[in-house]
C-alpha positions as CSV (number, residue, x, y, z in Angstrom):
1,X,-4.3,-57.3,14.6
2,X,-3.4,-55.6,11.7
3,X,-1.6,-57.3,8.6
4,X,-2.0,-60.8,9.8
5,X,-3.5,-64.0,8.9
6,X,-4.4,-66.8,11.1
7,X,-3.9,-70.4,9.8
8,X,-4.2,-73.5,12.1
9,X,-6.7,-75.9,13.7
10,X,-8.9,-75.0,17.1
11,X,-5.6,-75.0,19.9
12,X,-3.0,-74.6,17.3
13,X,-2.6,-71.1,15.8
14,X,-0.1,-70.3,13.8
15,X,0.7,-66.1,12.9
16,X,1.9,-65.8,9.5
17,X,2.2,-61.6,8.7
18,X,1.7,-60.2,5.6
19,X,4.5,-58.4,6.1
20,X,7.2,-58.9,3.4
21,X,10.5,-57.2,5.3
22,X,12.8,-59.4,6.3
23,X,13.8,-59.0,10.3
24,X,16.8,-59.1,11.9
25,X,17.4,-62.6,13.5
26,X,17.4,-62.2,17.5
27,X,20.8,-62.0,18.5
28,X,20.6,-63.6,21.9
29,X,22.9,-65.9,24.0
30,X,21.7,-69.2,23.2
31,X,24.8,-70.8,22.0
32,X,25.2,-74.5,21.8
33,X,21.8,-75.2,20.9
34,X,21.5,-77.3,17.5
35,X,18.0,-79.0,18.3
36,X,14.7,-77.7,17.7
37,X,13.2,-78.4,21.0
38,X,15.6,-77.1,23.6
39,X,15.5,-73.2,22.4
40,X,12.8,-72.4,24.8
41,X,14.5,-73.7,27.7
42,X,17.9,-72.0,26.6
43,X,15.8,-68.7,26.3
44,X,14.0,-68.7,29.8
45,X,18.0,-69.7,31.0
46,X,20.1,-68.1,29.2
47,X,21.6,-65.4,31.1
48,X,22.6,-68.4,34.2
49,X,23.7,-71.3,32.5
50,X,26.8,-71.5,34.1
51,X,25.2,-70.6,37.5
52,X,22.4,-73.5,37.0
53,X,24.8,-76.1,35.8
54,X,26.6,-75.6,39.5
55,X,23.1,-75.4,41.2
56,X,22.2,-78.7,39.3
57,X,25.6,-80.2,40.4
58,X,24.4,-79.3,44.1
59,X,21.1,-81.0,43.6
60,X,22.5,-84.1,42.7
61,X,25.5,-84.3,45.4
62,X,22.6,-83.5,48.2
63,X,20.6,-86.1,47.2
64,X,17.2,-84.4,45.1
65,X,14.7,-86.8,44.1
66,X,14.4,-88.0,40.6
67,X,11.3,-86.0,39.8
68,X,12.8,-82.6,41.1
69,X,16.0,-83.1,39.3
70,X,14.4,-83.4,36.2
71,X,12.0,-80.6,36.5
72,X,14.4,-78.5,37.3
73,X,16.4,-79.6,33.8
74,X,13.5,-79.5,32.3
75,X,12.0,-76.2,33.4
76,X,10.8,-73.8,30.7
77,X,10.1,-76.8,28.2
78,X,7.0,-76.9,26.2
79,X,6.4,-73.2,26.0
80,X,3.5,-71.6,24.1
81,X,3.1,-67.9,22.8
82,X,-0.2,-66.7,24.1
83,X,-2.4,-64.5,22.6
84,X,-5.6,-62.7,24.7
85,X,-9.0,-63.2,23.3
86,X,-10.0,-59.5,25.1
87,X,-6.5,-57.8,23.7
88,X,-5.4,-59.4,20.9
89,X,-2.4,-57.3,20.7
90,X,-1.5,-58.6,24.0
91,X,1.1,-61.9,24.3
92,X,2.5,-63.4,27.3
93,X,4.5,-66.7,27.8
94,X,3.8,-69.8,29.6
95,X,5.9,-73.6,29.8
96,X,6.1,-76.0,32.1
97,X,8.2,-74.3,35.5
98,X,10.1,-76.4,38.0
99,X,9.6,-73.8,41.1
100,X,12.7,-74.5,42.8
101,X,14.1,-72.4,44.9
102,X,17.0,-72.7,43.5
103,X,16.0,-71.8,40.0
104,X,16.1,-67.7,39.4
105,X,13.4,-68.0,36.8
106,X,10.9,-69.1,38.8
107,X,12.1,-67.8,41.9
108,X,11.8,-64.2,40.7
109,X,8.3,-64.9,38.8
110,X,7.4,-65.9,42.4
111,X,8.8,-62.7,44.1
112,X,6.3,-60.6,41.5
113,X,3.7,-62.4,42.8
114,X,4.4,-62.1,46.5
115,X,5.0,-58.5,46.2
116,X,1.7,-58.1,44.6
117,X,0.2,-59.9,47.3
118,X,2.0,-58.1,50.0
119,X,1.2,-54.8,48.3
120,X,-3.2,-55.5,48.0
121,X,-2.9,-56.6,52.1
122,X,-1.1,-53.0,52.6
123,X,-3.1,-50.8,51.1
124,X,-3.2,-47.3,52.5
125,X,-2.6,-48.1,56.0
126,X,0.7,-46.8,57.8
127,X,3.5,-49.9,57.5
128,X,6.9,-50.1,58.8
129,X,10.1,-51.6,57.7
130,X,12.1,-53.4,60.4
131,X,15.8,-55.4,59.8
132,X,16.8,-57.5,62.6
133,X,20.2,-59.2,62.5
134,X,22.0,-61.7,64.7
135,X,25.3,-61.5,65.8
136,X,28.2,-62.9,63.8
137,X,30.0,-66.1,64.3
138,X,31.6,-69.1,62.5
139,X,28.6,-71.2,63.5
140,X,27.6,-73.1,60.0
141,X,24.1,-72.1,58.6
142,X,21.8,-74.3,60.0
143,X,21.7,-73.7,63.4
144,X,22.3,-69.6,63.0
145,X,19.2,-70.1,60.8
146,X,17.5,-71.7,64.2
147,X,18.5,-69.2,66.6
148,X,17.1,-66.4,64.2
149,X,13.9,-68.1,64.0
150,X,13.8,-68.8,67.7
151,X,14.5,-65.5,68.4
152,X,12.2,-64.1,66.5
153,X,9.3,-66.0,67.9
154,X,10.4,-65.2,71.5
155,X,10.3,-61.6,70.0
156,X,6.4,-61.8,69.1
157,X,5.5,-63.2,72.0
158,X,6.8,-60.5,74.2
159,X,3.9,-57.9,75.5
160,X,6.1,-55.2,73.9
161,X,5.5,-56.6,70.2
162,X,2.1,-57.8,71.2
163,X,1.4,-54.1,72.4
164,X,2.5,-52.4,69.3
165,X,2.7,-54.3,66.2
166,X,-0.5,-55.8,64.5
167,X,0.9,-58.0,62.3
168,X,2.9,-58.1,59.2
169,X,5.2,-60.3,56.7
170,X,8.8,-61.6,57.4
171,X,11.4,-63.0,55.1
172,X,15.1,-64.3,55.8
173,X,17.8,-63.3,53.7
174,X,21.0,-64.5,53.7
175,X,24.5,-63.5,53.0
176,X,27.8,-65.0,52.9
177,X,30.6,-62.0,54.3
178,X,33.3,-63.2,52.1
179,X,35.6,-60.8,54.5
180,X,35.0,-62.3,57.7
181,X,34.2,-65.8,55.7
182,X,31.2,-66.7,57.5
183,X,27.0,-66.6,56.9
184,X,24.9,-63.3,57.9
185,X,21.5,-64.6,57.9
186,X,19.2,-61.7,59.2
187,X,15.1,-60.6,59.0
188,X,13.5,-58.4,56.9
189,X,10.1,-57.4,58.4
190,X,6.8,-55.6,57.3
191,X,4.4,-54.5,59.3
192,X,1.4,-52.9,60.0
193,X,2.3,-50.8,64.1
194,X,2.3,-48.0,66.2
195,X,5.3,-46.0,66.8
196,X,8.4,-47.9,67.7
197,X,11.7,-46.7,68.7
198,X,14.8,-48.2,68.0
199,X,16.5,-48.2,71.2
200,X,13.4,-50.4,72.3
201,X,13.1,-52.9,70.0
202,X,17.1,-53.2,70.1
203,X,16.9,-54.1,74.3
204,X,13.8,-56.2,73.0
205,X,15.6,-57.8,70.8
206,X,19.2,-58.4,72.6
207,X,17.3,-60.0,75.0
208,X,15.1,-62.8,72.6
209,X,18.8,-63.3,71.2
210,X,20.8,-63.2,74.0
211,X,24.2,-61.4,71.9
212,X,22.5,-59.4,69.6
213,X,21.1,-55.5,69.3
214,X,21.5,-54.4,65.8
215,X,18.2,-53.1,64.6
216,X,16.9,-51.1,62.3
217,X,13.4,-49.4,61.4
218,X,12.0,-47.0,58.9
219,X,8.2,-45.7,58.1
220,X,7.4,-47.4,54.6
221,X,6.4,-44.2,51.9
222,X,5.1,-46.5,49.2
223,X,3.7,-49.6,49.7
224,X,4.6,-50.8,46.0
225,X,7.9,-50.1,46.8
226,X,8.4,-51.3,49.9
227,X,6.5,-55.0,49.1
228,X,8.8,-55.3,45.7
229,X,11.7,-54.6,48.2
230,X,10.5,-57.2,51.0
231,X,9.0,-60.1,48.4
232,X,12.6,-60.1,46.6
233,X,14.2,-61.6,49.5
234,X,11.5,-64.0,49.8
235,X,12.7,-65.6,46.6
236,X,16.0,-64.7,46.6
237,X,18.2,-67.8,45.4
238,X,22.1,-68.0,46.6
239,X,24.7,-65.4,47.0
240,X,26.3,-64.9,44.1
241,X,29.5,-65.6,45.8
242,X,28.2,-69.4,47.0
243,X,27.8,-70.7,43.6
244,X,31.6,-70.4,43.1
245,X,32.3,-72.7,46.3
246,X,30.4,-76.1,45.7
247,X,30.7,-77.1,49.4
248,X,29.1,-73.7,50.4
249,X,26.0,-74.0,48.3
250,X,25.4,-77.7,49.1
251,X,25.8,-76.8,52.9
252,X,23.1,-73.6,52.3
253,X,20.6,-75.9,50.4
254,X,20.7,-78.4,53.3
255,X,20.4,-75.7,55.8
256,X,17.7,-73.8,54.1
257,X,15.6,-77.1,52.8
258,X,12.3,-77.5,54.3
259,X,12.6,-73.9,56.1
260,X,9.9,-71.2,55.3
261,X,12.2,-68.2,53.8
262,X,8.7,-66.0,54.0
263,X,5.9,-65.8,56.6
264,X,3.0,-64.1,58.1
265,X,2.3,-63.0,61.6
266,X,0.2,-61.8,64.1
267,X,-3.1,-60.1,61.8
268,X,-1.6,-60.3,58.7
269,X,-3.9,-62.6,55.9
270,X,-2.3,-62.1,52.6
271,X,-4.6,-62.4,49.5
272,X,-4.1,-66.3,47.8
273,X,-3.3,-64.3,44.4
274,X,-3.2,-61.0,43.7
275,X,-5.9,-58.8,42.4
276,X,-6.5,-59.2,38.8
277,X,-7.3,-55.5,37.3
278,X,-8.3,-57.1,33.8
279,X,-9.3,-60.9,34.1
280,X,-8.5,-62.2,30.5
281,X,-8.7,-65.4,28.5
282,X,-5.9,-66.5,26.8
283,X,-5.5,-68.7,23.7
284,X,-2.4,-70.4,22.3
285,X,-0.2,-69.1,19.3
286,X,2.6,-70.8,18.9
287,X,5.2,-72.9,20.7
288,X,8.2,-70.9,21.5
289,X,10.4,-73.7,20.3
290,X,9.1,-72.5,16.7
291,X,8.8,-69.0,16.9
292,X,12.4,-68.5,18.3
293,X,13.9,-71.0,15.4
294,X,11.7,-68.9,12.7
295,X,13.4,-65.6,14.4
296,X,16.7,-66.8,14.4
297,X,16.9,-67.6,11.0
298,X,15.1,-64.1,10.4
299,X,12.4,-65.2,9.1
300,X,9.0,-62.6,10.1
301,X,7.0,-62.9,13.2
302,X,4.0,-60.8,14.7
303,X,6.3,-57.3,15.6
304,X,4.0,-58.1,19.0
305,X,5.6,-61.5,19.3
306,X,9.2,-60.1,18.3
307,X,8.8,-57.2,20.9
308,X,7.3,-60.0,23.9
309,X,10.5,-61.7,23.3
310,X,12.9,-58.7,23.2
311,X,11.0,-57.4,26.5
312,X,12.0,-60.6,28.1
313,X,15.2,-60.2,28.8
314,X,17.3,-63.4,29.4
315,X,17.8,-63.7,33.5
316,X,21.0,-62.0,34.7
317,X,23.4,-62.8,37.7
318,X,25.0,-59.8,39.0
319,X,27.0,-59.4,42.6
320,X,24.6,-57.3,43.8
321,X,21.2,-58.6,43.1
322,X,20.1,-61.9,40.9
323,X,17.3,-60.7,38.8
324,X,15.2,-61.8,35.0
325,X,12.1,-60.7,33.7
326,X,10.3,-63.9,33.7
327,X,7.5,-65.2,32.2
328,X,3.5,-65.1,33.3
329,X,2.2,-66.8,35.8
330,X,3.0,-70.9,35.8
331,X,0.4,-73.6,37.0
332,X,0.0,-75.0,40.2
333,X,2.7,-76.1,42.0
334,X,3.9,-79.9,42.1
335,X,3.8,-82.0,45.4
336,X,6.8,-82.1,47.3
337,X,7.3,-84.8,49.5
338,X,10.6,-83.9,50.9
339,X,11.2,-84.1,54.8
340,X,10.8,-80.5,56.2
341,X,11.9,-78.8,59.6
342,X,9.9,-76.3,61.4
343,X,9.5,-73.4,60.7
344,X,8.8,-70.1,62.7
């Protein structure tokens, strides 16, 4: 880099620019925060606060362990700036991550990844994208959730599907209709298949449900597009209704605990990570803790750094579609020892 020296120990680097300007302290929404140590966690959670205090209140009435309360409070602590050795002018972020489900953070980090797997198992083939929905009723979540999985193995075991679809990915999304005041849980399906009309799968699909016809299918155009669209659900935390209604999102975390939200069928043998188009080795900089006191107080950062940070927007709640620009990729996920149901 240009207009920079390096000072620090081997694992400790510390950017110090030559730069004499004076930058503009980052305005963003971290209000509250007086200690040194908590402005990389208020970063990575900024734009959800109120949203992750409810969620946290819901952990605690249904019972989390110890270990995953506290990651979850804890999640984006101990952050470090990374620099790569092959493209030094190249940062990314990386902290210790809870990976709840519940945590939009990590839960949309997690859809990038899915979607990237999805989209190297794709490829150029022919894919299809297939919705199937289950009738409404006041039933609670937990056994709607059952008769969708239920009826959506009875589904692929049928010589129809058998006959016609090779295999593909499935995740379960669920809405609350705050008209009709009850759960819409439904199945958003990609798939590598021949030709398959609607009116079919619709009598195909009545009968594995017993109530319920509404279908629908369309031939996916892009495969980027059409994995981003299907791996968003897969990590897709509450409505943004439920978190309003305490009662609501304890009974969804109960119902959806232990469940898989995303699967594979029938052919279908996803990639463990995505393709990496440049492998690189990355080095530590600085904590985040430091470099987001030093910008608030405006003193100057690496422009590289001060960009990384601007480019990472806070996480955002809107009605329509709970969405942040997270950081890289985290490290392996913890063990979970929490009971489980079956899944599909």
């Amino acid at each position: 880099m240009r207009n920079e020296t390096y000072h620090g120990g081997p694992g400790l680097t510390v950017l110090v620019p030559l730069e004499t300007t004076v930058q503009t302290p980052m305005e963003a929404p971290l209000a509250g925060i007086t200690h040194h140590d908590d402005l990389g966690l208020a970063f990575r959670h900024a734009g959800w606060h109120r949203e992750r205090a409810l969620v946290d209140a819901a952990l605690a009435a249904i019972g989390a362990p110890d270990n995953r309360l506290a990651a979850f409070r804890g999640c984006g602590r101990d952050a470090w700036v990374l620099r790569s050795e092959q493209h030094p002018d190249q940062y990314r972020i990386r902290a210790d991550y809870c990976h709840s489900r519940w945590c939009i953070p990590c839960a949309v980090h997690r859809s990038t990844i899915t979607a990237a797997r999805i989209r190297d198992w794709l490829g150029d083939l022919p894919a299809r994208f297939i919705t199937l929905t289950i009738a409404s009723d006041h039933e609670p979540l937990a056994p709607r959730l059952d008769r969708l999985y239920t009826a959506f193995r009875r589904l692929r075991r049928t010589e129809w599907w058998r006959g016609r679809v090779q295999g593909g990915v499935a995740c379960v999304e669920v809405k609350w209709s705050v008209k009709s005041a009850h759960w819409h849980p439904h199945l958003h399906i990609l798939c590598h298949s021949a030709y398959l009309d609607k009116k079919d799968l619709s009598r195909e699909w009545h009968i594995a449900t017993g109530d319920s016809y509404i279908v629908d299918i369309s031939l996916v155009e892009s495969a980027a597009l059409a994995a981003s669209y299907v791996a968003k659900y897969a990590a897709k935390p509450a409505p943004a209704a439920t978190y309003r209604d305490a009662d609501r999102l304890q009974e969804m975390m109960l119902a959806m605990h232990g469940r898989r939200l995303f699967l594979t069928f029938g052919d279908c043998k996803l990639p463990d990570k995505p393709a990496e188009e440049n492998p690189d080795t990355w080095v530590r900089v600085q904590s985040l803790d430091e470099i987001l006191w030093k910008v608030r107080r405006g003193v100057p950062v690496a422009p590289e750094i001060l960009a990384l940070l601007r480019m990472e927007n806070p996480c955002t709640i809107t009605k329509t579609n709970p969405r942040c620009l997270g950081p890289p990729p985290p490290p392996p996920c913890r063990s979970q020892n929490w009971p489980t149901h079956g899944g599909p």
